[in-house]
N, C-alpha and C positions, 0 to 999 in steps of 0.2 A: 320470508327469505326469498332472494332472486338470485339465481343460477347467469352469470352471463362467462361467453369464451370472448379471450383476448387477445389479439394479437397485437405480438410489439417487437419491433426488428427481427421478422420472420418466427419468433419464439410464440408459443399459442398457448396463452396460461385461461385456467375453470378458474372463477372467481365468484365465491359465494357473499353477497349482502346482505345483513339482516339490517330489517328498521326494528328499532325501538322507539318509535312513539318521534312524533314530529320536532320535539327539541331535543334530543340522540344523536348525535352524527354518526353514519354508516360506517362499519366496519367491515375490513377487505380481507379475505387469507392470504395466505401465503401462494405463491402458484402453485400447482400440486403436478403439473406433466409440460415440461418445455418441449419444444417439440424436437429441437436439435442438440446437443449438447455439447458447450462451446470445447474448441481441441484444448487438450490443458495444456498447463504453462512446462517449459523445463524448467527445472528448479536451479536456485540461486548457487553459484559454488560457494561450500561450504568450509569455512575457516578450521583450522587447527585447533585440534579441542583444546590445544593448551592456553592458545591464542583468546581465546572469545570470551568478551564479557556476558554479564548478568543484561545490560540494558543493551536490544537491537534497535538501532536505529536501519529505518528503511525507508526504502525509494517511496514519495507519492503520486509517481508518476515514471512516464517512459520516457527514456531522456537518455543522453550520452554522460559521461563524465568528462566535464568539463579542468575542473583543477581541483587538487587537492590542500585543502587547508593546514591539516594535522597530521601528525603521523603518532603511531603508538607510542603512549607513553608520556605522553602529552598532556597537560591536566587543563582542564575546560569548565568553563560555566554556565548554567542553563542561558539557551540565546545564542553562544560562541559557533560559527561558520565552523564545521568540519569539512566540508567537501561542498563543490559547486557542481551542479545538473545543468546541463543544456537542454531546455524545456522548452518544442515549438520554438527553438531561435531566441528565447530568453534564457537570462544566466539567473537558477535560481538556486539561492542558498539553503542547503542540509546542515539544520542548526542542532545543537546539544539540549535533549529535552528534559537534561537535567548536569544537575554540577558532578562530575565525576572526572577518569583518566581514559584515555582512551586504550581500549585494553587489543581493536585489530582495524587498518582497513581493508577490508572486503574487495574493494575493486580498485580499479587503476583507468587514468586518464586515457582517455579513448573510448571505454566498456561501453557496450551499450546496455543499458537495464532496462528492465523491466517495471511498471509499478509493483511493489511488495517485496521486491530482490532486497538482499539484503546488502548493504552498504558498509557499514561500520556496527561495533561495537564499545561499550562505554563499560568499566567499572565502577 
């Protein structure tokens, strides 16, 4: 086993390798001490429990809300545009990751998100 420290955008992670045997490819851990700990997020606002389905759909990326496709109540098919993000200057489509209605959306044209924020949901 080899012990090495790493640093990776200022974060300095121990990283232990074992060899097993010349045809084995190495194995890395997990980092075990970051050195900074990034600020957390504030979290997403949070819909009306009455409002909200079973399936979140969420942001995969940070972006604005560009336009909205659906509104509640709306029945959809896996693929179907619910909402557009403005991503780096491209408009990109938030699709239905499955056939269902759309049971809230989450945000409003303008928002700005975050990646993981939550967007819509589907029943």
């Amino acid at each position: 086993m080899k012990n090495y420290t790493i640093t990776v955008n200022g974060n300095v992670y121990d990283v232990t390798v074992e060899e097993n045997g010349a045809a084995a490819p190495a194995r890395a851990q997990a980092p075990v001490r970051p050195a900074a700990a990034p600020a957390p997020a504030a979290p997403a606002p949070a819909a009306p429990a009455s409002a909200a389905g079973s399936v979140k759909i969420e942001a995969g990326a940070a972006g604005k809300v560009f336009k909205i496709e659906k509104k509640a109540g709306d029945a959809v098919k896996k693929g179907d545009a619910i909402l557009v993000l403005e991503i780096m200057k491209m408009e990109t489509p938030v699709v239905a990751p499955s056939d269902g209605t759309v049971a809230s959306i989450d945000v409003s044209v303008g928002d700005a998100v975050e990646s993981g924020a939550l967007l819509a949901t589907l029943n």
